[in-house]
C-alpha positions in Angstrom: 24.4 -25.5 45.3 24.1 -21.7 47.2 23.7 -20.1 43.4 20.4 -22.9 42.9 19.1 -22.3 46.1 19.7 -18.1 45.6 18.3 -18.8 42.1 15.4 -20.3 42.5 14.0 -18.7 45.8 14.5 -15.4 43.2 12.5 -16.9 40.8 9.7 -17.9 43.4 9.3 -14.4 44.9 9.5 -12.4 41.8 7.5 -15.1 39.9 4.2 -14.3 40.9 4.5 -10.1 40.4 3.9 -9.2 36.7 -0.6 -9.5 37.0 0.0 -7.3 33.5 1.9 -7.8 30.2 2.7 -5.1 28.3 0.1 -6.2 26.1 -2.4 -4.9 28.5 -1.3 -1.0 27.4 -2.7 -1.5 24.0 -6.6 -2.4 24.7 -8.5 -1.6 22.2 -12.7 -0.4 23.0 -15.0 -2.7 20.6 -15.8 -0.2 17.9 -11.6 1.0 17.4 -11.4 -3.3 17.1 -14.1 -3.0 14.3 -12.5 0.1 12.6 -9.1 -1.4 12.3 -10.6 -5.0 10.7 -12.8 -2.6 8.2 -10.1 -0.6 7.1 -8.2 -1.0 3.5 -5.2 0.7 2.3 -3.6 1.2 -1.0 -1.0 3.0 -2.9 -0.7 3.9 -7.0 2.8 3.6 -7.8 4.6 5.3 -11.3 7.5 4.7 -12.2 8.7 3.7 -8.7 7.1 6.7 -7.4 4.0 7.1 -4.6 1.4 9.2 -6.5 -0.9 8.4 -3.7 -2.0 6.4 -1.0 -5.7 5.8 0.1 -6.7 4.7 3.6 -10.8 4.3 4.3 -12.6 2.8 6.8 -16.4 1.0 5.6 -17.7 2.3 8.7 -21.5 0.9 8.4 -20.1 -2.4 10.1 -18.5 -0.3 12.9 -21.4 1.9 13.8 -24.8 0.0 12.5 -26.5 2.2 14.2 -25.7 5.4 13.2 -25.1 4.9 9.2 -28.0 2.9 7.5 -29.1 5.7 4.6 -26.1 4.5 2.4 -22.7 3.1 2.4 -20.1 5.3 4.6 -16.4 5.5 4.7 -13.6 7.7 6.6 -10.7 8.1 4.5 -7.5 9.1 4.6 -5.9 10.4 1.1 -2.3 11.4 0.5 -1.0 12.7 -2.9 2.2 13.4 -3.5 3.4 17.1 -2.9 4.0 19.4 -5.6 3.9 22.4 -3.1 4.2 23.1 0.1 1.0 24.6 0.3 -1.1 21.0 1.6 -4.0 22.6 2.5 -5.6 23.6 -1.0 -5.2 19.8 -2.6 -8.6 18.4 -3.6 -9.2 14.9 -5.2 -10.1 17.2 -8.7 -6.8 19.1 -8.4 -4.8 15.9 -8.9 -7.7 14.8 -11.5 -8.7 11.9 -9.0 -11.9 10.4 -8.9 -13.5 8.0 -5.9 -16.4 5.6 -6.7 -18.1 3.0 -5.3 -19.0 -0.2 -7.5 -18.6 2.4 -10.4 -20.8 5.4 -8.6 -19.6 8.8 -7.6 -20.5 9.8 -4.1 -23.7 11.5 -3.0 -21.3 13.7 -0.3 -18.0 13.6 0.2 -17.1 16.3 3.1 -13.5 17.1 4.5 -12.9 16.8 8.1 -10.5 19.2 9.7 -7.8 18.4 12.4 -10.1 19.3 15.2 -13.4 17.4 14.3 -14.0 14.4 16.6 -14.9 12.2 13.9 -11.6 12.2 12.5 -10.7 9.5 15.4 -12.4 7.0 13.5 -9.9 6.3 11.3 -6.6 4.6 12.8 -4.5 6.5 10.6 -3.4 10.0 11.8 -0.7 12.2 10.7 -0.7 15.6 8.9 -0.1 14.5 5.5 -3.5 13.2 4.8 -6.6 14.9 4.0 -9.2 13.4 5.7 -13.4 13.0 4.1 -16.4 11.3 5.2 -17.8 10.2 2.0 -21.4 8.7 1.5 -22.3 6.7 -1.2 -26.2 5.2 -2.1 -27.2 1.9 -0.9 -25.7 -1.2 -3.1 -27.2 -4.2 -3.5 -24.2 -6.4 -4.6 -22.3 -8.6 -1.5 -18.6 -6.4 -2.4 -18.5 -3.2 -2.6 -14.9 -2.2 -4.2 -13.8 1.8 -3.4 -11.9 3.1 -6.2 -9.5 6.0 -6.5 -8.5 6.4 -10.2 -6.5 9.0 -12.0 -5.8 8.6 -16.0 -2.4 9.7 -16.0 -1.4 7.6 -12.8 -3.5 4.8 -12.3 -5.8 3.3 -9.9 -6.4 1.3 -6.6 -8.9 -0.8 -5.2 -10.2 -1.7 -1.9 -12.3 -4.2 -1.4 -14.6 -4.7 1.2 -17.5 -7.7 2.1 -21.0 -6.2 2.8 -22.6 -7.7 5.4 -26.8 -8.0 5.4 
C-alpha cells in the first residue's frame, strides 16, 4: 500500500514535465521537408560490387520560384575508387552519362564543399561529388534521370512532374 501511494504520487508530479519529445530536435523548415520527398537514390551493382550510387534531388517542386527555365536537380554521385586521388573523377572518366527522358544536360556544374547550395541535398559526406545539373523543359508527366555506363550498367530515378 506505501509503494502505490509512493508510486503513483511519482507518477503525478513527474507526469506533467516532458512539454517536448525528442522528436522535437529533428524539425525540419518547409523547403528541407520538400527536398527530402523529391529526392531518389540508386545504385549499379556488378558482380556484387557498388560501381556507383546516384543521389538527386528534382528541385523545381522545392523552390518554384527560383527554377522555371528547365528541369533542375542537385545530385550526389559516388563511383567506386580506383585511386585515392577523389578530386579529379568526372562522370566521362568513368564513361558515365546522365540524361533526362533521353536528353543530355544543357549545364551540369560541380559544387565545391563550401558552396551554400550544396545544403540542398540531404546527403552529405566527402565521397560524393556534388553538380547542379539543368536540363530543358519536358513536356511528358515523368521525367526519369538516368546514369548509364556500357560496361556497368544503369539506374533510374523516377520522378512525377507536377504542372
Amino acid at each position: 500500500m506505501r509503494f502505490s501511494i509512493v508510486a503513483l504520487a511519482a507518477l503525478l508530479s513527474l507526469g506533467g514535465c516532458a512539454d517536448k519529445s525528442a522528436f522535437d530536435l529533428f524539425k525540419m523548415d518547409e523547403a528541407h521537408e520538400r527536398a527530402v520527398e523529391n529526392m531518389r537514390s540508386g545504385t549499379i551493382v556488378k558482380s556484387l560490387e557498388t560501381k556507383a550510387i546516384v543521389s538527386a534531388v528534382y528541385l523545381n517542386p522545392v523552390y518554384p520560384g527560383d527554377y522555371q527555365d528547365g528541369e533542375y536537380f542537385i545530385s550526389a554521385i559516388y563511383f567506386e575508387k580506383r585511386n585515392l586521388e577523389t578530386k579529379k573523377w568526372t562522370l566521362q572518366d568513368y564513361g558515365y552519362t546522365l540524361t533526362l527522358n533521353g536528353a543530355e544536360p544543357l549545364s551540369m556544374e560541380e559544387i565545391k564543399e563550401n558552396d551554400p547550395r550544396r545544403t540542398l541535398i540531404p546527403v552529405q559526406n566527402k565521397w560524393n561529388r556534388y553538380y547542379l545539373i539543368r536540363f530543358a523543359p519536358v513536356a511528358s508527366s515523368s521525367l526519369a534521370l538516368r546514369l548509364e555506363n556500357n560496361q556497368t550498367g544503369s539506374v533510374v530515378l523516377s520522378y512525377p512532374k507536377e504542372r
